[in-house]
N, C-alpha and C positions, 0 to 999 in steps of 0.2 A: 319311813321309820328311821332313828335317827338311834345308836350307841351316845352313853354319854358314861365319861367315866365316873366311877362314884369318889375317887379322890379329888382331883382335877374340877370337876365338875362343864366339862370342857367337852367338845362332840367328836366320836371316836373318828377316823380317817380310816377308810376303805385301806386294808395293807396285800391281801392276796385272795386265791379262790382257786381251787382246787375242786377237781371230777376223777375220783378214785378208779370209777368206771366198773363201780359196783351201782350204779344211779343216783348215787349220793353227791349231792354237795356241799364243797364246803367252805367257809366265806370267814377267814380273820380281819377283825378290826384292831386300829391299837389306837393309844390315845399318844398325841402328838407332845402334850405336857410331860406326862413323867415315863412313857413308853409301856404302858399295861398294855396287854392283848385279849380280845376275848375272840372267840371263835364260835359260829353258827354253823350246825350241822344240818341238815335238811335229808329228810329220807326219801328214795325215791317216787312217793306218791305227791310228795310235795317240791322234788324237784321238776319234771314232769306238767306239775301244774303250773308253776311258775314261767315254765316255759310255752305251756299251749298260754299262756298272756301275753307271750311275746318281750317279757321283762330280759333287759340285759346287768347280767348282776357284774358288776367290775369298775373302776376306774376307767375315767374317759382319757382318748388316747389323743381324738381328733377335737377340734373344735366345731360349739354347736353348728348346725348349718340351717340357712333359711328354711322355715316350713317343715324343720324336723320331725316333728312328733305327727304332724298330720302327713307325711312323705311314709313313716312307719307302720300307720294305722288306716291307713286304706287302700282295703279291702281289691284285690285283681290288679290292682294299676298297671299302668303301664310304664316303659322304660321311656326316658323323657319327656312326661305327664306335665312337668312345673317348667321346660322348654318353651320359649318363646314359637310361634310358628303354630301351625294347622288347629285348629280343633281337631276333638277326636270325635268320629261318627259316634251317634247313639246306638244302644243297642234298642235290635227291636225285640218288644215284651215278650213276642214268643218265645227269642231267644233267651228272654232273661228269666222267665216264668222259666227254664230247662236248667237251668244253673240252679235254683232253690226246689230241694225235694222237698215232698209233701209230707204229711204228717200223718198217719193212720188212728183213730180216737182212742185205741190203748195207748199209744204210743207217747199220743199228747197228754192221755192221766197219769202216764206213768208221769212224766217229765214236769207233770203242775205236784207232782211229790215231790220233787228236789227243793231245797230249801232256798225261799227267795234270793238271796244274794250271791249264790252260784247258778241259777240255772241258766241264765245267760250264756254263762260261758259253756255248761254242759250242753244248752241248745246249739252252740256253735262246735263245740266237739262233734258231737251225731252230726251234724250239716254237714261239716267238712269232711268227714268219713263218707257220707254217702256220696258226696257228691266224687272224692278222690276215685270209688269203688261203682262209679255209675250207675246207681241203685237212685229211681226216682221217687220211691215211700216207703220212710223210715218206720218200721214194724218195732215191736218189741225183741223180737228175735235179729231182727238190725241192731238193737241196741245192743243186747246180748254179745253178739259177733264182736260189735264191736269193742266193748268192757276187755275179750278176752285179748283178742291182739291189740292194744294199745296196754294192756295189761294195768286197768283198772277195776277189777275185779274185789278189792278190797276193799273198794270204796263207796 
């Protein structure tokens, strides 16, 4: 998603971002042509969300680095994974069957109600809650628990 200013017709430039630390964020752009500013607020249910995606909202500081995006997005890794030197042992299935909880069939009706293009991520919210809280099937009342203390409950 990209600002553009409506004088200028020009694309806005990331300028600051600010965490009140009420859960809110807040994100100014300004356009670089005649120096407008607009400013995005974000409430905490959608800052929160942006975050279990893993998104970094700000101005880059460092330069890209090799295999960035896949270095970010996968899943356990380990600490010098893209290091020249050893393979890494596989995991064996049983142990890897004990890292994914199960699903109990309320659990999973509930979850085919969430609307196609969030539930992914809601399926990896309950995973990685049960899994942080060593719970091996995910119950509705799992869910529940967990709505309250992630403090999604409004959602």
């Amino acid at each position: 998603m990209k600002f553009l200013c409506v004088e200028c017709d020009r694309p806005m430039g990331f300028a600051e971002r600010a965490l009140p630390g009420d859960g809110t964020l807040t994100a100014v752009f300004s356009c670089p042509g005649c120096g407008r500013s607009v400013a995005m607020l974000a409430n905490p249910m959608e800052t929160q969300l942006v975050a279990s995606l893993g998104v970094s909202i700000g101005g880059r500081t460092l330069a890209e680095q090799p295999f960035e995006l896949t270095r970010t997005v996968v899943s356990g890794g380990r600490e010098g994974a893209f290091a020249d030197g050893e393979a890494p042992a596989a995991v064996p299935e049983t142990e890897a069957a004990a890292l994914r909880p199960s699903w109990d069939e309320a659990a999973r009706e509930r979850l085919q109600r969430v609307p196609a293009f969030v539930r992914g991520m809601v399926l990896r919210i309950y995973t990685d809650y049960a899994r942080e809280h060593g719970i091996a099937t995910i119950t509705e009342e799992v869910m529940d628990q967990a709505r309250r203390e992630l403090g999604l409950e409004g959602m």
